[in-house]
N, C-alpha and C positions, 0 to 999 in steps of 0.2 A: 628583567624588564618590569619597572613597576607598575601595580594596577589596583584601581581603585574601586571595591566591588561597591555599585549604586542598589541590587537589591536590599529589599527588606520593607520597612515601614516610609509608604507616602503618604502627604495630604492631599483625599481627593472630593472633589465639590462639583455638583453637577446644576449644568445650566438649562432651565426650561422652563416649563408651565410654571413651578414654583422652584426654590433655589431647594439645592439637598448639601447638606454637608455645611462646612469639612468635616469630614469623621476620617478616622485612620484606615490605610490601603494598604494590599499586602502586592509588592512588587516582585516575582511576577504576578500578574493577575490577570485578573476579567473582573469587569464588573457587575457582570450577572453575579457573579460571588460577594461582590460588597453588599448592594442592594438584599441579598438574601438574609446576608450576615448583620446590616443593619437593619433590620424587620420592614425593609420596603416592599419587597414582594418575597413573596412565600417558594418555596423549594420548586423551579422550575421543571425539575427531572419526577417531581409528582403529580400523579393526578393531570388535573387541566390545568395547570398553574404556568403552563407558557405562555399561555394568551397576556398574563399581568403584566411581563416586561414591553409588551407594542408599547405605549406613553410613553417611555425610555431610549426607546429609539430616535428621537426627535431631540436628545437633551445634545448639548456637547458637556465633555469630561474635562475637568483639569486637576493633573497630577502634579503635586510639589515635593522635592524635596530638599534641606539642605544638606552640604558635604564639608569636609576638612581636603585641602590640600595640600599638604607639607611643602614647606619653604623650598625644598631643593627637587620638587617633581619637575621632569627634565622640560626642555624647550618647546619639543613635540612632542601633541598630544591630541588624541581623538576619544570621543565622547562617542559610546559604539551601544546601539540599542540593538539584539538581534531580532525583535519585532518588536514593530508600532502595527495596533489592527486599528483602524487604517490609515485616514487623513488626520494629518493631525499641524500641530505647528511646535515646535521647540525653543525654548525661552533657556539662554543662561546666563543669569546675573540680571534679570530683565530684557536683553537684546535678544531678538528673533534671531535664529542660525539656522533654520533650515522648516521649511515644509516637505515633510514624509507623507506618501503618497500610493505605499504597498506593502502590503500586509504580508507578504511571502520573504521579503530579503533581509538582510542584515543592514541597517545605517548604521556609517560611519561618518560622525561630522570633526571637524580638524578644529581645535576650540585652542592653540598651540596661545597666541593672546588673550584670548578669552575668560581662560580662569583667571583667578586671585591665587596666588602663592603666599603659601603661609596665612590664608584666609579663609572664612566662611567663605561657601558659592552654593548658590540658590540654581536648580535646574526644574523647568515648569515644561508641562508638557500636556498640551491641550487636543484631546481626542474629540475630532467633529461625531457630529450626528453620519452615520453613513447612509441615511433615506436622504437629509438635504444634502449632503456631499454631490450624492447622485444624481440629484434632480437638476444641478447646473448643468449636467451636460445634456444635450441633443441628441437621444438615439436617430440615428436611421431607419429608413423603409425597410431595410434586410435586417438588420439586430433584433436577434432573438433568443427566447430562453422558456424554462419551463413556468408554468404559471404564477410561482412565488419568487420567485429569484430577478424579476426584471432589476429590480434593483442596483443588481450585481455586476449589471454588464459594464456599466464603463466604468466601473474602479476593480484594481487588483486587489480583491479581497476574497477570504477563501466561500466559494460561491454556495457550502451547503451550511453556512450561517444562516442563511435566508430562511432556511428550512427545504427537507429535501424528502426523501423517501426514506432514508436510514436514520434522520436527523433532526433535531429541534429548530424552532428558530430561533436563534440566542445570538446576533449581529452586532450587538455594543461595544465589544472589540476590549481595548486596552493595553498594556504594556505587558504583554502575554511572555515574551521571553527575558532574560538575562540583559543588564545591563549594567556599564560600567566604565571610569575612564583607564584608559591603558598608553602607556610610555608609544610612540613613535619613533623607532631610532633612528637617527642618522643614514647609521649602515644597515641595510637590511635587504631583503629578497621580496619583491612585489608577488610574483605570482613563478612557478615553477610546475612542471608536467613529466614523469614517465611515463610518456606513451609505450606502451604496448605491442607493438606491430604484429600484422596477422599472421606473418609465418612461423610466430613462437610453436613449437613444438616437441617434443620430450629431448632430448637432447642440446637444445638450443633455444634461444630469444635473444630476438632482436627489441633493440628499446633507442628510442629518441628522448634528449630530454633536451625541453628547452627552459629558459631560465629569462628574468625578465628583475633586474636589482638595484636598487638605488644606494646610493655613494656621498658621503659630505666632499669627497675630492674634488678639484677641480679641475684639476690634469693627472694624468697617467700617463706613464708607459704601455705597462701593461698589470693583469691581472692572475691571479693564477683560481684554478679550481679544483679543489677534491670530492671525489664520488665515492663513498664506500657502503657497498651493501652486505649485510650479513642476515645470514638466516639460518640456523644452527651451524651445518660444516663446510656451507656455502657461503664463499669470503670473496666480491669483488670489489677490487680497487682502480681507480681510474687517475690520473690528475693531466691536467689541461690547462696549456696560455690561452689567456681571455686576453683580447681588443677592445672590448667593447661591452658594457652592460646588459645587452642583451643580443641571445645566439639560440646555437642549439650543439649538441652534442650527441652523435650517433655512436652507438658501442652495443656488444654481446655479449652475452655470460652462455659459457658452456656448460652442461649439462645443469640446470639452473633445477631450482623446485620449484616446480609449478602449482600454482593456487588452482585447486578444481573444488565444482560444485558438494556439496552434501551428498554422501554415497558412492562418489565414485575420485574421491583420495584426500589428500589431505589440503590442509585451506593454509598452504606454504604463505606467508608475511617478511618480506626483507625491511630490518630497520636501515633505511639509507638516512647518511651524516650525508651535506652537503656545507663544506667548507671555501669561505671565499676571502683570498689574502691579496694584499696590495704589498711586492715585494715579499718579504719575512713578515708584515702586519696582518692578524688576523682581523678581518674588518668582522666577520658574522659568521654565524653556522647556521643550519637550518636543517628539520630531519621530517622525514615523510616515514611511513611505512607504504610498503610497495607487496602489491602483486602479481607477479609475473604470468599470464596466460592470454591466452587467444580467444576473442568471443566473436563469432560471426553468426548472425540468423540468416538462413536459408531461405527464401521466399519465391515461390513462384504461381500465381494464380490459373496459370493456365490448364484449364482442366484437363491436359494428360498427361500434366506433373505437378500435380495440386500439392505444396508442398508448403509447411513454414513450423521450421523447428532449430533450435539452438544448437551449434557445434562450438563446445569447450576445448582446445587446445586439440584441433582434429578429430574429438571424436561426440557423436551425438547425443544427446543430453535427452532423458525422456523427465521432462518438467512435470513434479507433484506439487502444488504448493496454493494460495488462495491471494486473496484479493487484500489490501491493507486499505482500512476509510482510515474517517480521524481516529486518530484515539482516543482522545475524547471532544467532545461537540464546545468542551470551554478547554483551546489552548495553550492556559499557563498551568492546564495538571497533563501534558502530555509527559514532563520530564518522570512522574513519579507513574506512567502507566509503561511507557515505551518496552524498556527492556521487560517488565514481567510480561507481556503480549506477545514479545518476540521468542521467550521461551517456550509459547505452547508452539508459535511453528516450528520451531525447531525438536520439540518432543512429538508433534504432530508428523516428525519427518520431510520435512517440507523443503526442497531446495531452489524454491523461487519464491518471490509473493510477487507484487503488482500495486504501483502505489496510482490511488484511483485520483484521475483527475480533479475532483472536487474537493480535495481538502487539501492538503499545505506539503510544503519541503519537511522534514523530519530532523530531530538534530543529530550533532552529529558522532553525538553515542549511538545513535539508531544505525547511523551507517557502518561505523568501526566492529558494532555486534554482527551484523552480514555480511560481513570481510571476515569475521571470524569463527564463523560457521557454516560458513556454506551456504549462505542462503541467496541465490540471483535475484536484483531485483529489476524489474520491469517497471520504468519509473514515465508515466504520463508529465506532461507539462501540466502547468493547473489551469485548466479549462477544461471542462463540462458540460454537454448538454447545451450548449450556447453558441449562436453564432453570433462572435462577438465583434465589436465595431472594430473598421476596417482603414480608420483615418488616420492620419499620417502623426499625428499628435498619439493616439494608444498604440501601435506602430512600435513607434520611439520606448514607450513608457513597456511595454511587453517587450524591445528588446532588451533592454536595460535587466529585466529579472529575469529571461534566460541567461545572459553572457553570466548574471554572478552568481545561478546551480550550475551551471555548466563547469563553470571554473571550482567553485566550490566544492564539488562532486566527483568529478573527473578523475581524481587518482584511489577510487574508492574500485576494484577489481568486483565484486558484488555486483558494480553497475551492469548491467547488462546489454538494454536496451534504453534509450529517449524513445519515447513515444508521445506525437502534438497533441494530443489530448484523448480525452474521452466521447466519444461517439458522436462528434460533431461531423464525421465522415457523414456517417446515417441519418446524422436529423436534417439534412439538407433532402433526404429520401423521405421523411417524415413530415416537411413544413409541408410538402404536396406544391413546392412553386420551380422555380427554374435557375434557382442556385445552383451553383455545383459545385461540389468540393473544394475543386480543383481551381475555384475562386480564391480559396483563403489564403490571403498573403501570409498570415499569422505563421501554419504550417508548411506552405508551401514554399515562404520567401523567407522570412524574420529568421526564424528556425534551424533550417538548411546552412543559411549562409554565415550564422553564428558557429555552427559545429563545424563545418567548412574549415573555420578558422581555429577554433580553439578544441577542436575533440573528435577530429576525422575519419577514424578508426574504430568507431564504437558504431556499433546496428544503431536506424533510424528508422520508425516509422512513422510517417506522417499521422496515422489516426489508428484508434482503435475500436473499431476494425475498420481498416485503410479500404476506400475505393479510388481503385485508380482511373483514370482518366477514361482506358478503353474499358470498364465495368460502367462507367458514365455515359459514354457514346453508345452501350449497347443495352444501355438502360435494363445493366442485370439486377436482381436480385441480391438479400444481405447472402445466400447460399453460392454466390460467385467467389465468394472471397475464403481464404481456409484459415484464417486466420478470425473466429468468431464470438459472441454474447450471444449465447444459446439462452435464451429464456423463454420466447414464446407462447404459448397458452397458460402455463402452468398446471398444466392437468396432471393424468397419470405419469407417474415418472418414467415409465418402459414404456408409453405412448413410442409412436414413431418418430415425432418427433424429434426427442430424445435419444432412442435406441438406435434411429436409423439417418443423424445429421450428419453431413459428410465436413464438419469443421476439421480440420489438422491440427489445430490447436486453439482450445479453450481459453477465451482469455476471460469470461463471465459463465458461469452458469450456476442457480442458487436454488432451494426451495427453503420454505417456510417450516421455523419449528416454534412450537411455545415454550416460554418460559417455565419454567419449575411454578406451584403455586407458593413456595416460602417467597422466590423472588418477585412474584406478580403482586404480595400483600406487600414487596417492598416502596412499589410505584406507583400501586391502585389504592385509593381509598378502603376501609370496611367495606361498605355496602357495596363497593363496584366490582371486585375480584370477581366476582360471578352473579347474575349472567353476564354473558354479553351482550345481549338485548333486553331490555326491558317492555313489558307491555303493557299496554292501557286499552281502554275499551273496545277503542275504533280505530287506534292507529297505532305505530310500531316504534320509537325511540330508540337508536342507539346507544349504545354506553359512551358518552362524551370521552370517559378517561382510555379505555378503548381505541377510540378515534385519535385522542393525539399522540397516543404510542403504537399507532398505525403505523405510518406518523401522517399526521393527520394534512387533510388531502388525498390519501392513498387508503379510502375506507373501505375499497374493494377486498382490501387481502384479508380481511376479517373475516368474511363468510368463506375465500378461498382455503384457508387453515380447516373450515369445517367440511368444507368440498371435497379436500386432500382426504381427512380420515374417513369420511363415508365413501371413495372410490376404495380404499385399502381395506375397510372389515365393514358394508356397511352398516357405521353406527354414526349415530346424532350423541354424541355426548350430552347427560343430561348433569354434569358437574363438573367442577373447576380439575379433581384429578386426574380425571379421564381425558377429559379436551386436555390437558398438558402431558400425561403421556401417549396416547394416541397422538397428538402429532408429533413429539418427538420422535416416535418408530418409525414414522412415514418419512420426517427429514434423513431420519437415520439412513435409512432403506432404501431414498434418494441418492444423497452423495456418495452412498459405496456405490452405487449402480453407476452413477456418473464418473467416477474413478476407475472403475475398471472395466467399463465401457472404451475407455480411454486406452489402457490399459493390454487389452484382451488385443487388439487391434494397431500394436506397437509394432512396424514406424509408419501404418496409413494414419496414424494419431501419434502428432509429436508431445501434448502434453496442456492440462488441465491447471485454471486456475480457477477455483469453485469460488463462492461469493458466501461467508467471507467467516473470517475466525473470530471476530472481537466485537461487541457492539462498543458504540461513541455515548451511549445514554439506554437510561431502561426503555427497552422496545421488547414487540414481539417481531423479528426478523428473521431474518437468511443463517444467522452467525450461530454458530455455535457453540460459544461462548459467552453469558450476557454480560451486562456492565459488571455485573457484583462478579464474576469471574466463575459464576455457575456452569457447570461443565452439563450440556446437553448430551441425550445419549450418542449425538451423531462424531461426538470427539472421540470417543473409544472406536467406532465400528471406521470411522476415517483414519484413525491412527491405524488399524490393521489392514486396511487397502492401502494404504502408502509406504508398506514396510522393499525393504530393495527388492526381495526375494518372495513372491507371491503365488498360491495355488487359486486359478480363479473357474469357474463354472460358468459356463456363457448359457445365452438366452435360448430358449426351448427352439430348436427349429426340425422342420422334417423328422418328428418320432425323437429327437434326442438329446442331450444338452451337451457340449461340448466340454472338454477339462485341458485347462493352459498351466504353466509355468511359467512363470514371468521373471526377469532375472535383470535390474537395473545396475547391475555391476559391472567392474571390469574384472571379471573373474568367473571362470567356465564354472559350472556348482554340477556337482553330480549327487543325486539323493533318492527318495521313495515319497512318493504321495497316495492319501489316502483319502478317499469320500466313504465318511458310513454316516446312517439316517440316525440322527438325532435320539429319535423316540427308542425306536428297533436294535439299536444294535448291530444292525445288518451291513455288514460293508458294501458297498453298492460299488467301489471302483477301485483297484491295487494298481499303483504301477511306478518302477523304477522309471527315474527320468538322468537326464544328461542335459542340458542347458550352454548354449553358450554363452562365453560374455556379451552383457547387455543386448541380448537377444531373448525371444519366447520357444516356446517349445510345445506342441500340442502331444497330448496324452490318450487319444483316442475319445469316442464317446460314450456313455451311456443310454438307455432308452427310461425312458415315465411317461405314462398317460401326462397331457397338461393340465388335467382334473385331480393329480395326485400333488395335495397338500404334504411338504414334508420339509421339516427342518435338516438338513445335510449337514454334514462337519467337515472340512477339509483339515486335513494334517500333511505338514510333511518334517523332513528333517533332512540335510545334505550332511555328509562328510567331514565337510571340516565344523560339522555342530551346528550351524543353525536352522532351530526350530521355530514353525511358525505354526498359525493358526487361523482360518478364517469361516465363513458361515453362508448357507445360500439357501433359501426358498425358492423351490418347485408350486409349480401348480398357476391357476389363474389366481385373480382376486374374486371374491372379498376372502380375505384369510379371515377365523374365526378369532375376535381380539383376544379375550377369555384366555386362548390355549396360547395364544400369544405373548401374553403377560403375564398368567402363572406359570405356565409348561416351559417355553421358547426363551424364554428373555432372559430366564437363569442361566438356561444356558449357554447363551450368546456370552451373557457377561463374565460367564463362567474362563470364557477363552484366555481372557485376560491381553496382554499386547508383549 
C-alpha cells in the first residue's frame, strides 16, 4: 500500500494582535515549541514563563506545506492526520475539505480527486484560537468545570491544557501527531473484532469475530474466508463461505494460551492472518494480533458484599499499578516519552495503570507495549472534573470520538475496563445543587449504547468513582461506593483516614514529594530555588516560580509539603536539601503504607492505583518520577511493596504488630521469614511459612511499646529461590530525621529490589 509520510518541515504564521511568521515548523508539533524556538516567548516549563504564552491563545495558526505525488499514486486516497488540537479547517490545493473539530481522534479525509498526480500539492491547515473557538458556543445553567478550564467545555480538546493541578497551561494545540497521505484500496477490510467471550478459561475460548469489508465487485456469488491464528505450538485454522460483506463468525480453540496479567503467567499474543477470496482471487489479507482471556470486574456496593475487583480468566487479580496523566503537557513529544514511562511501570512491577480522564487516547505503541507486558489498563473516556454540555449537537460530536477508541482499541487484551470519566460522578456531590449523576446522558446513554454495539463484553463503569442511582436516592456518601479516590485531608499518612478507608479498590490515592535540588535549579531560577517564601517588612510574598509549579492555583500544596515533614520528624526545613529530602521519605513512607495497606488486607482490598509515576512538566507533585526522569526515593521503596511475593508488618494494634506473607501468584510458595531491628541485630520474629496461591498467610505477632522507635528488616526466601527484602518503622512520629538520614536510609537503600 503506498504512503506518503507529510511529517517534517512546515510553514507556520500566526494570526493576531501582530502577524508572526512564516518561519519554519516541525510537523509533529506544538506550537508552544515554535514560539520558544523562534525567541517569542521564553522556556514555558521554566520559572513563571507560562503566563507569556496567554497573548497567543487568541492568535489562529496556519500550517503549509508542499508534497510530490507520483503520477501512478492509486485512485483512492485519504489525507489521514492522527491529531489536529483542535478547530481547525483543512485546505488542499486551496479547496477547503473538511473542518476538524477534536482533538482526541484520528481524521481521515478521502482527497481520492483532490490531489494532482504527478504534481506539486499544497496542503494548508489552519488551527483556530481555542478561547474564541469556545466562546461561540452557549454554555448552560448546569455546565461546569473547575475554575481554569471553563474553556474546555464545549470543544473536544484535552481539558488539562487549560491548566490543571498536575499541569501547565499550554492550550495552542497543533498538528501534534503523525501525518500523511495513504493508498485506499479497493479491496479491503473496514473494521474487524475478536471478541473474547467471558467463559474463556484454561482449557478453552470461545471467540466471535465479526468482519465488516469493502469490495470493487459488484456481484458475487459468494466469498470465502480464512482465519489462522498462531502463537508458538498453538495453530488455529478456520475457513468459511461468505454471503455477504459483513457477518460474524463464532468458533473455539482448545486448550488455547491465555494472555494473563503481569505476575500471574505469560502475556500469550496470536498473530492472526485473516484472508479474504472471491472464488480462487485473493482480494486482501489483514492481520491482527490477538489475545485470548476473559476480563470481568466484579462489583457490588452493597455493604454486605462491598466488593469490586478484576477476575482474569477465572481467577482474581490483586491490582498493583498507578495512575497515567499526559506524558507530556505539549503532545507531539509523547511519541519520544511513552515507551521509556512505560518501562518504569513495568520495572515498578505494575500490572495495571489507569489512563486519567483529562488528557488524551495514547498511540498505539502505548497500547501494543501493555499487551505485551502485562500491564491492564483502566482506560477513562476523556472527561474530567466537568459537567459537560448535555445538547443534542455535543451529544453527536462525543459520540463520534467514542465509537472511533472503542473501535480503535477494542482488540488490545490490556484493555481492561471503559470507564465514563473521571469524577464527574462526585462533582455533581461537590457543585452543592440538584444534579445527579444519573442525569448524564454522556455516560449514562452515548456510552452504553455505543459498547452495546461494538464491545459488549468488556467491564463498563459509568464514572470513577461511579454513584449509582440508589447511592443518589439515599444521598450516601463518597464511602458508599468501594470502588474509591482516597485523598482527603492530606495529613498524616496512617491518619485513619487512610489506614482505616474501607475502599476495595483504589483507583486514586497520592501524597506529595519534592523534587531532587539538581532538578529544582532545572525549572527555578538562581535566586528562587530556595526559599520558598520570601519576606519583606510587613508582609509575606510567595515564591511566584513556586506557585506555578504548584501548579499554579493550587498554592495550598506548598505549605502542605512542609506540614507533611514537620508531622514526620518535627522539622521546618531551613534549606533546599533538607525540604527535598524530608519530603521525599515522607512520600516514600506514604506509598509503601498505602500499598500494603492494600495489600495486608487481600481480598477485603481488591487493588491499588496510587497517583502517579511520571510527571507531564517540572512540578513538585504526587509522581515519583519528575520530568527530567529523576527517580524519587519513593520508586525503590514502591518497587519493593509491589514485588509478587511480600513480607509485610501491619499497623501497631492492641500491644502488637502483626506479620503477613503475601503471595500474588499462582503458585503455593513455602519459605522462612525474618524480622530483625535494624540497629540491634536482634531478631525480633522467625517463622517458617506455607502460603497459598494468590492468597496471604498471617505469621503470628509480635509485641513493642508504640514509643519504641526502631528500624525493622524483613527477609525472607521460599524454596524454589526467591529472595526478598523489605523495611518497617515502629513507634509514633515524630521519628528523629538525623538518625533517619544518616543511620536508616542506608539502610533501607541498602535492601536493594
Amino acid at each position: 500500500m503506498q504512503t506518503i509520510d507529510l511529517n517534517g518541515v512546515w510553514q507556520l504564521t500566526g494570526q493576531g494582535k501582530k502577524a508572526l511568521g512564516p518561519f519554519e515548523a516541525t510537523v509533529p508539533g506544538n506550537i508552544e515549541l515554535e514560539l520558544v524556538k523562534n525567541n517569542i516567548v521564553p522556556d514555558p516549563y521554566f520559572g513563571a514563563n507560562e503566563k507569556f504564552l496567554r497573548p497567543y491563545e487568541f492568535y489562529d495558526w496556519t500550517f503549509t506545506r508542499d508534497f510530490d505525488v507520483p503520477a501512478d499514486f492509486p485512485a483512492g486516497a485519504d489525507l489521514v492526520f492522527d491529531c489536529i488540537d483542535t478547530v481547525a479547517e483543512v485546505y488542499l490545493n486551496g479547496e477547503k475539505i473538511a473542518e476538524p473539530a477534536n482533538g482526541f481522534i484520528r481524521h481521515t479525509f478521502a482527497v481520492d480527486d483532490k490531489i494532482k498526480r504527478g504534481q506539486k500539492n499544497t496542503v494548508t491547515v489552519v488551527v483556530k484560537s481555542p478561547i474564541l473557538a469556545a466562546a461561540k458556543y452557549e454554555l448552560d445553567h448546569r455546565d461546569k468545570t473547575l475554575w481554569r478550564n471553563t474553556e474546555g467545555l464545549p470543544l473536544r480538546k484535552p481539558i488539562h491544557e487549560y491548566g490543571w493541578d498536575i499541569c501547565p497551561r499550554c492550550c495552542l494545540g497543533g498538528i501534534t501527531r503523525n501525518v500523511k497521505l495513504v493508498e485506499r484500496p479497493e479491496n479491503r477490510m473496514i473494521s474487524c473484532y475478536f471478541d473474547v467471550l467471558r467463559d474463556t478459561r484454561p482449557g478453552w475460548a470461545n471467540i466471535l469475530f465479526t468482519y465488516n469489508f469493502a469490495t470493487s465487485l459488484t456481484e458475487w456469488d459468494e466469498f470465502k474466508m480464512e482465519i489462522e491464528m498462531k502463537c508458538g505450538d498453538s495453530v488455529f485454522k478456520k475457513t468459511s463461505n461468505l454471503y455477504f460483506t459483513s457477518g460474524h463468525i463464532g468458533f473455539g480453540i482448545s486448550n488455547p494460551k491465555l494472555w494473563w496479567p503481569l505476575g500471574y503467567g505469560e502475556q500469550n499474543l496470536y498473530d492472526a492472518t485473516i484472508r479474504v477470496y472471491s472464488g480462487d482471487q485473493l482480494l486482501f489479507e489483514e492481520k491482527k494480533r490477538v489475545g485470548l482471556r476473559s476480563m470481568v470486574f466484579e462489583y457490588d456496593e452493597d455493604p454486605k458484599n462491598f466488593v469490586a475487583r478484576f477476575v482474569v480468566n477465572g481467577t482474581p487479580i490483586m491490582v498493583k499499578g498507578s495512575n497515567w496523566v499526559p506524558t507530556d503537557a505539549l503532545h507531539s513529544l509523547d511519541y519520544q516519552r511513552e515507551i521509556p514511562i512505560l518501562e518504569l511501570f513495568t520495572d515498578l512491577g505494575c500490572n495495571m495503570l489507569r489512563i486519567w480522564g483529562g488528557g488524551t487516547y495514547c498511540t498505539q505503541a502505548f497500547y501494543d507495549y501493555c499487551d505485551e507486558h502485562g500491564i491492564m489498563i483502566w482506560h477513562d473516556f476523556m472527561i474530567a472534573c466537568a459537567l459537560a454540555p448535555q445538547t443534542e449537537e455535543f451529544l453527536a460530536r462525543f459520540a463520534t470520538e467514542v465509537e472511533w477508541a472503542v473501535k480503535e482499541l477494542r482488540q488490545h487484551p490490556s484493555l481492561a475496563l471503559w470507564a465514563g470519566d473521571n469524577e464527574v460522578d462526585a462533582m455533581c456531590n461537590w457543585s452543592n445543587t440538584n444534579i445527579k449523576a444519573s442525569s448524564n446522558r454522556l455516560t449514562r446513554e452515548v456510552i452504553p449504547h455505543i459498547l452495546n454495539r461494538l464491545d459488549p463484553n468488556r467491564p463498563y463503569q459509568k464514572s470513577s468513582p461511579y454513584y449509582s442511582p440508589e447511592s443518589e436516592a439515599k444521598h450516601l456518601s463518597w464511602e458508599a461506593t468501594p470502588e474509591q479516590h482516597v485523598w482527603g485531608p492530606r495529613d498524616y499518612f496512617k491518619s485513619p483516614f487512610y489506614a482505616d478507608n474501607n475502599a476495595v479498590f483504589i483507583s486514586e490515592c497520592g501524597y506529595h514529594g519534592a523534587n531532587s535540588v539538581a532538578s529544582m535549579k532545572k525549572f527555578l531560577s538562581a535566586d528562587n530555588v530556595w526559599p520558598w517564601k520570601k519576606k519583606g517588612d510587613w508582609y509575606t510574598v510567595k515564591n511566584e516560580e513556586w506557585l506555578h509549579h504548584a501548579t499554579l492555583g493550587y498554592d495550598y500544596r506548598i505549605p502542605l509539603m512542609f506540614k507533611q515533614i514537620r508531622e514526620e520528624f518535627m522539622l521546618d526545613p531551613d534549606n533546599a536539601e533538607d525540604f527535598s529530602l524530608g519530603s521525599q521519605i515522607v512520600q516514600a513512607e506514604a506509598k509503601k503504607f498505602f500499598v500494603e495497606n492494600v495489600r495486608i488486607h487481600k481480598w477485603k482490598k481488591a487493588g491499588i492505583l496510587w497517583w502517579n509515576v511520571m510527571d507531564c512538566w517540572p512540578q513538585f507533585s504526587d509522581a515519583i518520577v519528575d520530568y527530567y526522569f529523576d527517580k524519587k526515593l519513593a520508586y525503590d521503596y514502591l518497587k519493593r511493596s509491589q514485588k509478587p511475593v511480600l513480607g509485610i508488618i501491619g499497623e501497631w494494634r492492641n500491644w502488637a504488630h502483626e506479620v503477613v506473607i503475601t503471595n500474588d501468584t499462582l503458585q503455593e510458595k513455602d519459605g522462612r521469614l525474618t524480622v530483625t531491628d535494624a540497629d540491634s541485630g536482634q531478631v525480633i520474629m522467625e517463622r517458617d511459612f506455607h502460603v497459598a496461591a494468590n492468597a496471604n498467610q498471617g505469621l503470628g505477632r509480635f509485641e513493642l511499646p508504640n514509643s519504641d522507635q526502631r528500624l525493622l528488616i524483613i527477609r525472607w526466601e521460599t524454596k524454589d529461590g526467591i529472595k526478598g527484602a523489605n523495611h518497617y518503622i515502629t513507634g509514633r512520629t515524630p521519628l528523629d530525621y538525623k538518625k533517619y538520614r544518616d543511620n536508616w536510609l542506608p539502610k533501607i537503600k541498602a535492601l536493594g529490589n
